[in-house]
N, C-alpha and C positions, 0 to 999 in steps of 0.2 A: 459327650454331647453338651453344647450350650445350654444355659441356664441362664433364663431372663425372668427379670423381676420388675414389677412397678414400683417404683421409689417416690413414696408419699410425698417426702420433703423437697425432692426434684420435680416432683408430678411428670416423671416419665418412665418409658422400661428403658430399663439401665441391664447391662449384661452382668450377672451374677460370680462377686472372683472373691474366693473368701478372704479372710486376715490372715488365714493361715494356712498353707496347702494342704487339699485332702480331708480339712475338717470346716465345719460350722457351728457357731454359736449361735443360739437361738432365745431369746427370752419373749414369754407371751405375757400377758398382764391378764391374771387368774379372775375369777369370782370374790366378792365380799361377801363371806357366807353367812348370812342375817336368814335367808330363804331360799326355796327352789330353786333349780335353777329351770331359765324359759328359754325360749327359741333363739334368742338374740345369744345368749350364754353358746348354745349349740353350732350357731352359725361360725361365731367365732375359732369354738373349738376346732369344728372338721373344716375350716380353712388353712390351719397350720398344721392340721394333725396330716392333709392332703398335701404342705409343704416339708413335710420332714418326709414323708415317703417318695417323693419324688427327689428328694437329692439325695436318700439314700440307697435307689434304685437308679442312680448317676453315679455309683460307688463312693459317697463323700461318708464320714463318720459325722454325726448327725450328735448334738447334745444341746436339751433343748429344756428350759425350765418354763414350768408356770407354776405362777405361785399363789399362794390364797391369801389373800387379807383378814387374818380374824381378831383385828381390834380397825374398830370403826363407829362410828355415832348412831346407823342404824344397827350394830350390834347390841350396842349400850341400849335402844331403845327396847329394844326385844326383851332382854334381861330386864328391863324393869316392866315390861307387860308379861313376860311368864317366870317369873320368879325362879330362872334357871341362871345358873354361871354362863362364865362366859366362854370356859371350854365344852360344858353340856351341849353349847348350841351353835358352837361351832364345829366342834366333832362331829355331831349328827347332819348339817347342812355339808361339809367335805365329802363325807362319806358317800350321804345324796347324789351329790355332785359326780363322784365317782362312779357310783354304780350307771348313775344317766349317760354319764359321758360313753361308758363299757357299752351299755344298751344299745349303741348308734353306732361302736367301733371306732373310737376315740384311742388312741394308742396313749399310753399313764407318759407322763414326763417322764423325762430321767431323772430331775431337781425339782423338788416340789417345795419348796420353802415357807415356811407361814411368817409372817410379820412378829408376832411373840416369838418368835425362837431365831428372829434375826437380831435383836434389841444390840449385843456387840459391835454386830456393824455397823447399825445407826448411830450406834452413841458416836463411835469410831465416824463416823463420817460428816455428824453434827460438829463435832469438836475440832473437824480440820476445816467445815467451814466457819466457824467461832475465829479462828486463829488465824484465816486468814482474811478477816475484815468482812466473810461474804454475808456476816447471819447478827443479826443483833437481840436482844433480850428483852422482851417487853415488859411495862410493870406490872403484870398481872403471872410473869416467869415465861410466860408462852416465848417459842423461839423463833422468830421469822425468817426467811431468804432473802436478801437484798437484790431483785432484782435489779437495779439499778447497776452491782457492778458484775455482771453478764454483758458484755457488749454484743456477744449475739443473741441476745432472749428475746424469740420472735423470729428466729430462722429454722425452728422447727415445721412449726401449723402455718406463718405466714397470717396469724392471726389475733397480732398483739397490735390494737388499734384503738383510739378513743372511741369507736364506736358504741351504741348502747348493748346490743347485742350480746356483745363480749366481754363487755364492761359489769355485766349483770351474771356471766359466767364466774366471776372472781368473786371472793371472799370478802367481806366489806367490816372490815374493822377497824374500832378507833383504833390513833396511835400508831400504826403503819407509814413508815417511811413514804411507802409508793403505792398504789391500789395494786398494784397486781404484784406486792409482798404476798408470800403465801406461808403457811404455818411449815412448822421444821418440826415442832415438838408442843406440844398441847399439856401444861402444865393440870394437875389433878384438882380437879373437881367431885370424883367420885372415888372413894378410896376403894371398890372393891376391882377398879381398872388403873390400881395404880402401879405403876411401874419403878425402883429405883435405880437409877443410874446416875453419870458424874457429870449430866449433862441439869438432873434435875428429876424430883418425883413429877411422871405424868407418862403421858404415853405418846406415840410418833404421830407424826401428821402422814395424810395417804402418800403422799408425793416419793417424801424418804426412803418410803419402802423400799422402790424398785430398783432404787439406783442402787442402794445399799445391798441390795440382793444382789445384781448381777455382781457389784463389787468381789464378794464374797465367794461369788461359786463360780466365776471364771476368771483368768488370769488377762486375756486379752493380748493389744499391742500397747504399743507405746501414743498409736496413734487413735485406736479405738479399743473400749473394753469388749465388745462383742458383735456379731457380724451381722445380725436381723433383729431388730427391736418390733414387735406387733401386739395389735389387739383392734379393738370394734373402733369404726372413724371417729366416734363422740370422746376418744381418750388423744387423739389427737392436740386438741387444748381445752385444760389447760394441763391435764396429764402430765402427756411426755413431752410437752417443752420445758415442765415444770422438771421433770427427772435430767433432761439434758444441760440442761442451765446446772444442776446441783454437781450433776457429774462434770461439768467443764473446772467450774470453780475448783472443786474440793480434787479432782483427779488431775485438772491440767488434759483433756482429752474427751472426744467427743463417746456418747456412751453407746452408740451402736454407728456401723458404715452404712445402713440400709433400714428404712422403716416402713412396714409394709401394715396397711389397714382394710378391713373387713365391710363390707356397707352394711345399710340396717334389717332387719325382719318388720314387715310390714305383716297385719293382719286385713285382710280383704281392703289395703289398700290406707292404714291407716298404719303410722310410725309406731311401733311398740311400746306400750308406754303404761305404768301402773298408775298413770295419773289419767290415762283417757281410760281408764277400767277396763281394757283389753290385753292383757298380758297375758303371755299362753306357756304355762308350764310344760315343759319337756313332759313332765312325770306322767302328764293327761294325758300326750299323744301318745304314750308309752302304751299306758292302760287300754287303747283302742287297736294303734299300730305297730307290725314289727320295726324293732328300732332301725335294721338295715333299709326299710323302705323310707322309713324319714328320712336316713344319712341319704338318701338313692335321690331323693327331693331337691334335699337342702343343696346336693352339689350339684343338680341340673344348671343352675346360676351361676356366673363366674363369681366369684367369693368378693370381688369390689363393686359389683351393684349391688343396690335392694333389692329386697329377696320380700315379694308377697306373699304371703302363707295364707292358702286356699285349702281346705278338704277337700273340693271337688280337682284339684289341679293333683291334690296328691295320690286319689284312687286312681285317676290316669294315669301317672308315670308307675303305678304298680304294674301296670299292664308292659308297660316298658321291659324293666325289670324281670315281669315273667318272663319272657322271650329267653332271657341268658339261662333262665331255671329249668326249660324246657328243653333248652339243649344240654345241661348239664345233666339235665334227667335222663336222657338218651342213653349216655354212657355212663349209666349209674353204679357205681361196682368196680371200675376199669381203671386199670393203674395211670396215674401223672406223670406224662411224658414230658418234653424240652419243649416252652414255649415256641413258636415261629420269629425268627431272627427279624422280618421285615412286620412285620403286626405289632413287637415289641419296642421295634423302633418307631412305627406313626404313633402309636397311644402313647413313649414316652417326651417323643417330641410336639406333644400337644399339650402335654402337663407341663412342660421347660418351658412353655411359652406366658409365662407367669400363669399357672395352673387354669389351661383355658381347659377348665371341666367341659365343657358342652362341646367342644372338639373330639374331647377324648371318649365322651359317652355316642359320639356319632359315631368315630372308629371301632367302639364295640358294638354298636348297631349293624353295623358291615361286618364285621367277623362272626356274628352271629348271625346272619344272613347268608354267607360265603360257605359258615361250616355246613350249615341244614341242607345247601344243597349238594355241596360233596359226602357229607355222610348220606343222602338219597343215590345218589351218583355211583359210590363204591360202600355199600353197607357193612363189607368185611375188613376194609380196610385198615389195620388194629396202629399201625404206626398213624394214620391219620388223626382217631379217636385220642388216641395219648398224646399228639400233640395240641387239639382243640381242649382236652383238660389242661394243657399248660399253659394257653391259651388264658383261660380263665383261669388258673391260681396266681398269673398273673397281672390280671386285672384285679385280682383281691388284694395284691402286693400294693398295689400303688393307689386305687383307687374303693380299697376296703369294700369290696360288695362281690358276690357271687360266693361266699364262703362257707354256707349254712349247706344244710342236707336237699338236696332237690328236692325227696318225699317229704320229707318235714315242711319246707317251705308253703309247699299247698296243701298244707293241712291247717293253716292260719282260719282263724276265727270261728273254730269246733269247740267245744266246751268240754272240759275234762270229762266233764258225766256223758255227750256223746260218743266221747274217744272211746272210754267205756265199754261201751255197750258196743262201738264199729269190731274191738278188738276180740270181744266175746263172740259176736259174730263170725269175724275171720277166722278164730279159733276153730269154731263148731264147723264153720267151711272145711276148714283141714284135715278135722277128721272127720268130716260125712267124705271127702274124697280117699282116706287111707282106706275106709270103709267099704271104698267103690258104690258108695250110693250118691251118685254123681246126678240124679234128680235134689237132692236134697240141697247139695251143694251149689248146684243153677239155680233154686229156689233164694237162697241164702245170698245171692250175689245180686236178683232181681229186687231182692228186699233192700241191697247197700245201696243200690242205684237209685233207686224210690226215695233214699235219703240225701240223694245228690254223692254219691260217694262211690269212686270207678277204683277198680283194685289192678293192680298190676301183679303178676306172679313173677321174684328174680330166683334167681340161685339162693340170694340170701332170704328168703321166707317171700311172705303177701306183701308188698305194702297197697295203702291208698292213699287218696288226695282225695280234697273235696274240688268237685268239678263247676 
C-alpha cells in the first residue's frame, strides 16, 4: 500500500519511498531530562510511535532512534538547586520518561542514544567542521558554526529572516561572525560538567547532538543519512536547521529525505507553556487516568494540529473507547482468529494517509458497530467471533488501543481496599452457591450491585466491572 507523508520542509504530502528498499530510518529529537515529562512530550511520542506501526504494518523494517539530552543548562540548573549529579537526575528523569511513555503505549526505540555517551561522535564531527573552514573558535574557547558558509541555511523552516521574531529565537553573543552563528561546543565553566576531548574541555552545544547521533547509528546514502527526521513544530527552528546546516557541511549530504513535525498541546485553549503556569504532567493524568484512554485522546487529533487538552473532552472519548471494550467483552475467553482482509485494508489505508487517526478511529467506529449487530444476528457464529478478535488485535497493532483485559478495563477507578472487599464478596458468592444456599448468594450479588458492581459468571470464574 502507498504511504504518504507530510513533508514539513515542502509543506506538502509527498508519497513516502525510503533510501533504501524495504527499510526506514527514523530519528525523533527525545526529551532534555531536567524534569517530567508533560502532554507536549506525550503528544510527540505517540505521533511517531503511530508512525513506525504503520510502516511496519506496510511490511517495511522500521529502525527508529530517539534520544535524550542529558547535558544541558537546565540540567546544570537542577544540580545546583538539588545538590544531586548529573547522572542522579538524569537517570531518574529517563527512567520517568520511560515508564510514562509505557503507561500510554509508547513502543521503547530501538536506539536510544544519550548526548554523554555520544562525546566520540561529536568530537568527530566538530573537528571535520574545524577542518573544513565551517566552525571557528571564540576567545572565550566556545566553538561556533559558521552559518554563513551553508548556502542553504534556511531551507529547512523557511524561517531564517531579519525579522524580530526570529531574531530573538537565536543565541546573542558577543564575537559571533553572524547572529545566527550557533554554539558547536561550550567551553567549561563548571568543572563538575566538564568534558575532555581534542576539540577542548567543555561540553557539546544542543544542536551537535543529533546530527552526531544519527551520524553514528546509521549508515544512510550517499545522498541522505536517514529517511524521517521528526519532532514537536517549535524544533523546526532553530533546531533542525541548525542539525542540517551541520550535517550538509561536515557530511557533504542532506541529514534526513523527509521531515515530519507534531503540532502543540494546548490546555483549555492556551499553548503549553511553564512560563504561562499551565503545564500538565503526564505523571498527573496518569495518577487520575488509564494511560490507554489518554493515548485513546491524544490520537483522536491528526498529530499536525493543536491538540486542546480538556478533562471534560477526555471523559467523553472514554465513552468512545468503551464501545471497542464492550465488544471485546462479548467474546471474552475466545480464541484470535485472522483479522478481516477488507477492515484491515480501510484502517490501514487511513493510517498511510499521513496518520489521518480520526479516519481510522471512524473505521473502528463502524466495525464496532457492524460486529454487534452480526454477533446479535448469528450468536453461535464461532468463525465470526474469532475474526472480530482479529479485528481488534489489529487495531492494537497499529493503532495501540484495545489491548487491556475487557473485565479489567471497567473496573477503572475502584480502590484496592474496595477491589477487596468486591473480591471477599465474590468469594463468599462461590461458596454459598457450591453450598446450594443460593438465597445467600442472590443476597450477595443484590449487595454488589447496591455498590454499583454487576458480575458476570464465565467458565473462567466471576468476574465484575463497575457499572
Amino acid at each position: 500500500m502507498d504511504i504518504y507523508i507530510y513533508d514539513s520542509v515542502k509543506k506538502e504530502k509527498v508519497k513516502f519511498e525510503p533510501i533504501k528498499e524495504g527499510e526506514v530510518s527514523i530519528y525523533i529529537c527525545g526529551p532534555t531530562v531536567y524534569d517530567d515529562a508533560h502532554l507536549g512530550h506525550a503528544r510527540s511520542a505517540l505521533s511517531f510511535d503511530l508512525l513506525k506501526r504503520v510502516l511496519v504494518a506496510n511490511g517495511l523494517k522500521v529502525s527508529l532512534a530517539k534520544n535524550f539530552t542529558d547535558i544541558d543548562d537546565k540540567i546544570i540548573k537542577k544540580m545546583e538547586q538539588s545538590g544531586k549529579s548529573l547522572k542522579e537526575i538524569t537517570s531518574h528523569y529517563i527512567n520517568r520518561y520511560l515508564e510514562d511513555m509505557d503507561a500510554i503505549g509508547v513502543l521503547r526505540a530501538d536506539i536510544e542514544p544519550k548526548a554523554t555517551e555520544s562525546l566520540d561522535a561529536i568530537e568527530e564531527m566538530i573537528s571535520t567542521l574545524i577542518d573544513k573552514g565551517c566552525a571557528y573558535k571564540m576567545p572565550n574557547s566556545d566553538i561556533y558554526f559558521d552559518t554563513n558558509k551553508d548556502t542553504k541555511y534556511g531551507s529547512i523552516s523557511h524561517m531564517v529572516t531579519d525579522d524580530s521574531e526570529n531574531v530573538s529565537r537565536i543565541e546573542e553573543v558577543e564575537g559571533k561572525k553572524s547572529p545566527k552563528d550557533f554554539a558547536l561546543w561550550k567551553a567549561c565553566s563548571q568543572p563538575q560538567i566538564c568534558f575532555d576531548t581534542k576539540v577542548g574541555q567543555g561540553r557539546p552545544g544542543w544542536h551537535i547532538e543529533c546530527s552526531a547521533m544519527i551520524n553514528k547509528h546509521f549508515s544512510g546514502t550517499n545522498e541522505f543519512c536517514i529517511d524521517i527526521h521528526g519532532g514537536g513544530a517549535d524544533l523546526l527552528f532553530p533546531h533542525h536547521e541548525n542539525e542540517a546546516a551541520q550535517s550538509r557541511c561536515a557530511l557533504g549530504k542532506e541529514v534526513a529525505k523527509y521531515w515530519m513535525h507534531n503540532g502543540f498541546v494546548n490546555i483549555n485553549g492556551e499553548k503549553m507553556s511553564k512560563s504561562l503556569g499551565n503545564s500538565f504532567f503526564l505523571k498527573d493524568a496518569l495518577d487520575i487516568y488509564d494511560g490507554e484512554l489518554i493515548r485513546f485522546y491524544l490520537i483522536g487529533v491528526h498529530y499536525r494540529n493543536d491538540f486542546n487538552f480538556n478533562e471534560e473532552d477526555l471523559l467523553s472519548s472514554k465513552k468512545r473507547l468503551d464501545k471497542l471494550y464492550r465488544l471485546k467483552k462479548r467474546l471474552y475467553g475466545l480464541k484470535v482468529g485472522e483479522a478481516n482482509s477488507d477492515f484491515k485494508d480501510k484502517l490501514l489505508e487511513a493510517m498511510s494517509d499521513d496518520l489521518n487517526s480520526s479516519k481510522a478511529l471512524a473505521v473502528v467506529d463502524e466495525m464496532v458497530s457492524l460486529a454487534n449487530e452480526n454477533l446479535d444476528s448469528e450468536p453461535k457464529n464461532k468463525a465470526l467471533k474469532q475474526e472480530i478478535l482479529g479485528n481488534i488485535a489489529f487495531i492494537n497493532a497499529v493503532l495501540g488501543i484495545g489491548c487491556k483485559d475487557a473485565i479489567e478495563w471497567f473496573q477503572q477507578g475502584v480502590s484496592d481496599e474496595d477491589k477487596a472487599k468486591i473480591e471477599s464478596l465474590i468469594e463468599q458468592r462461590s461458596q454459598a452457591k457450591k453450598a446450594k444456599d443460593y438465597a445467600k448468594a442472590d443476597k450477595i450479588r443484590d449487595e454488589l450491585k447496591s455498590m454499583g458492581i454487576e458480575l458476570m459468571d464465565t467458565p473462567n470464574g466471576t468476574k465484575w466491572e463497575k457499572s
